[in-house]
C-alpha positions in Angstrom: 0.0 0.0 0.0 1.7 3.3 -0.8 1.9 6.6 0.7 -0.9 8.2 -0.8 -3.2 5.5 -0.4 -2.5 5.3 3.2 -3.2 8.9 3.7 -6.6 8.7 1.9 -7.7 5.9 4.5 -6.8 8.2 6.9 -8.9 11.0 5.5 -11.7 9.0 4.5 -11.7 7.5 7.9 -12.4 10.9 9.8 -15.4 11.8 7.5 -16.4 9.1 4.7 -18.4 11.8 2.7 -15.2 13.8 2.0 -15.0 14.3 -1.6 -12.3 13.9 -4.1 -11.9 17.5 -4.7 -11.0 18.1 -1.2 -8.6 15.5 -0.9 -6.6 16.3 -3.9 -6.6 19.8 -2.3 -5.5 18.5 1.2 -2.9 15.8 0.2 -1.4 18.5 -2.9 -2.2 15.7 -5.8 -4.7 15.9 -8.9 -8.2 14.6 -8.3 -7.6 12.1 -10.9 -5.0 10.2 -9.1 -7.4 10.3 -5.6 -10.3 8.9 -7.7 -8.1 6.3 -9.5 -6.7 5.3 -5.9 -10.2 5.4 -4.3 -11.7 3.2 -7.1 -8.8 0.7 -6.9 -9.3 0.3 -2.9 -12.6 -0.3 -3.2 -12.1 -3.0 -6.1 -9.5 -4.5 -3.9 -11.9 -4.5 -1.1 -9.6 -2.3 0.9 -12.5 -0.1 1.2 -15.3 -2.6 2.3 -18.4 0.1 2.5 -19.0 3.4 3.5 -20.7 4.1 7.0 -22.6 6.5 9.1 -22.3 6.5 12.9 -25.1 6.6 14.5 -25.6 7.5 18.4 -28.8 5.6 18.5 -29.3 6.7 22.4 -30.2 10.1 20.8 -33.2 8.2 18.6 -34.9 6.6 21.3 -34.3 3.2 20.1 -35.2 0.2 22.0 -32.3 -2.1 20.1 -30.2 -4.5 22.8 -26.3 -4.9 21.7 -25.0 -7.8 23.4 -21.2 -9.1 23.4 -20.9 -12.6 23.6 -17.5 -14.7 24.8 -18.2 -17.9 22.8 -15.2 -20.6 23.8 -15.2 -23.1 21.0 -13.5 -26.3 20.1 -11.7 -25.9 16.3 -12.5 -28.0 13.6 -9.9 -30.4 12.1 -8.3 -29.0 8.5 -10.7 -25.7 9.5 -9.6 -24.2 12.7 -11.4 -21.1 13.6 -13.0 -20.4 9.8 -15.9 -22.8 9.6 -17.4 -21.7 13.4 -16.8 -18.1 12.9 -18.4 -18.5 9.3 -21.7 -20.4 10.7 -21.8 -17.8 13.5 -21.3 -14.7 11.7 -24.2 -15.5 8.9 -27.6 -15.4 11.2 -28.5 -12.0 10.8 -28.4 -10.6 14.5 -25.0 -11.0 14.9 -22.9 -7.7 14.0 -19.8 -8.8 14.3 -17.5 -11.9 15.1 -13.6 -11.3 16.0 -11.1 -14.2 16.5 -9.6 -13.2 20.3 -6.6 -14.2 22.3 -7.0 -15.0 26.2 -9.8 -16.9 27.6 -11.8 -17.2 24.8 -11.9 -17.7 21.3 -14.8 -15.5 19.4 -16.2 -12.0 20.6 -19.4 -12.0 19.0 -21.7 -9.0 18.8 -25.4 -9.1 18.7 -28.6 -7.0 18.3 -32.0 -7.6 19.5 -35.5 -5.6 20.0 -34.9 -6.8 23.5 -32.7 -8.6 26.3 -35.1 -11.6 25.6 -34.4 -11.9 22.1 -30.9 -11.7 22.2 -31.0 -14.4 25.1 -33.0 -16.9 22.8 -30.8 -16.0 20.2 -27.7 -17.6 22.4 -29.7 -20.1 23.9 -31.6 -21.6 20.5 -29.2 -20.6 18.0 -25.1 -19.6 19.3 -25.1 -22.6 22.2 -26.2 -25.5 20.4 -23.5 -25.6 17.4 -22.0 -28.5 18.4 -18.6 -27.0 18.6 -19.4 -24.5 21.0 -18.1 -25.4 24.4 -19.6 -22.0 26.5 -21.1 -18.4 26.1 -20.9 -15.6 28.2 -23.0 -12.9 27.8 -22.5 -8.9 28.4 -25.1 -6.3 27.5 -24.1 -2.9 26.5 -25.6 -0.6 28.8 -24.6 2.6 27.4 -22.2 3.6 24.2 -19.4 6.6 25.8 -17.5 6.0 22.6 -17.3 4.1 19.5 -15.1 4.4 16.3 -12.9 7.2 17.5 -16.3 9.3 18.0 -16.9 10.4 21.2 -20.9 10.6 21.7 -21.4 12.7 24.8 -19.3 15.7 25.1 -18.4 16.7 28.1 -19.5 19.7 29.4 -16.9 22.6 30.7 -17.4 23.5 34.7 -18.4 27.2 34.5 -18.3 27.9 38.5 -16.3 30.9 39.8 -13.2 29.7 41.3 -12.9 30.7 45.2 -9.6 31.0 46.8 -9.3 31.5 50.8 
């Protein structure tokens, strides 16, 4: 991956809806070579999709986000894959990462409630035969995600007093 390429990420990263216009401007290259690098990341899938982060606290939505420690037994010639493939195709699940430490997947769910996402590991997650155990952690409140800080903090405007 060269330079340039590296400090698109970077740029597109802060703010996704950053055109190519302003990038050529802010990096001191033609547009033409930050569309033709752009287009090329995203063939490669270097560039997977472009998102929007939402504080969904702020919308009143009811959605339950659940991580789940899954400890699992690896399949012969497949290791990790197979599991983590089967997991990671029901549609609540969000996202699965291989982990070091005391377990082996981190998998994160939504659900319109706690008792969705608990039937979800109960009927679904728990009986793949390869699982071993689940623990299960709701997400009470989001303080930060992605770099984006959703709450800002508010400055103490009180008078100092000194004795």
């Amino acid at each position: 991956m060269n330079e340039l390429k590296m400090k698109i990420l970077d740029i597109l990263k802060e703010d996704s809806r950053r055109d190519a216009e302003l990038i050529s401007t802010l990096l001191g290259v033609s547009e033409a070579e930050v569309k033709a690098a752009i287009a090329e990341m995203e063939e490669e899938h270097v560039i997977v999709k472009y998102a929007t982060v939402v504080n969904w606290s702020k919308v009143e939505d009811d959605k339950v986000t659940a991580l789940i420690e899954v400890q699992i037994t690896p399949e012969r010639g497949r290791g990790f894959e197979g599991i983590a493939e089967r997991i990671y195709l029901f549609p609540q699940v969000k996202s699965v990462y291989l982990m070091s430490g005391a377990y082996d997947l981190l998998v994160e769910v939504e659900g319109k409630s706690l008792r969705e996402v608990a039937s979800f590991v109960s009927d679904k997650l728990s009986p793949i035969e390869s699982v071993l155990s689940t623990k299960t952690h709701f997400i009470l409140k989001k303080y930060k995600q992605d770099g984006i800080i959703f709450e800002q903090r508010e400055d103490d405007h009180r008078l100092l007093i000194s004795p």
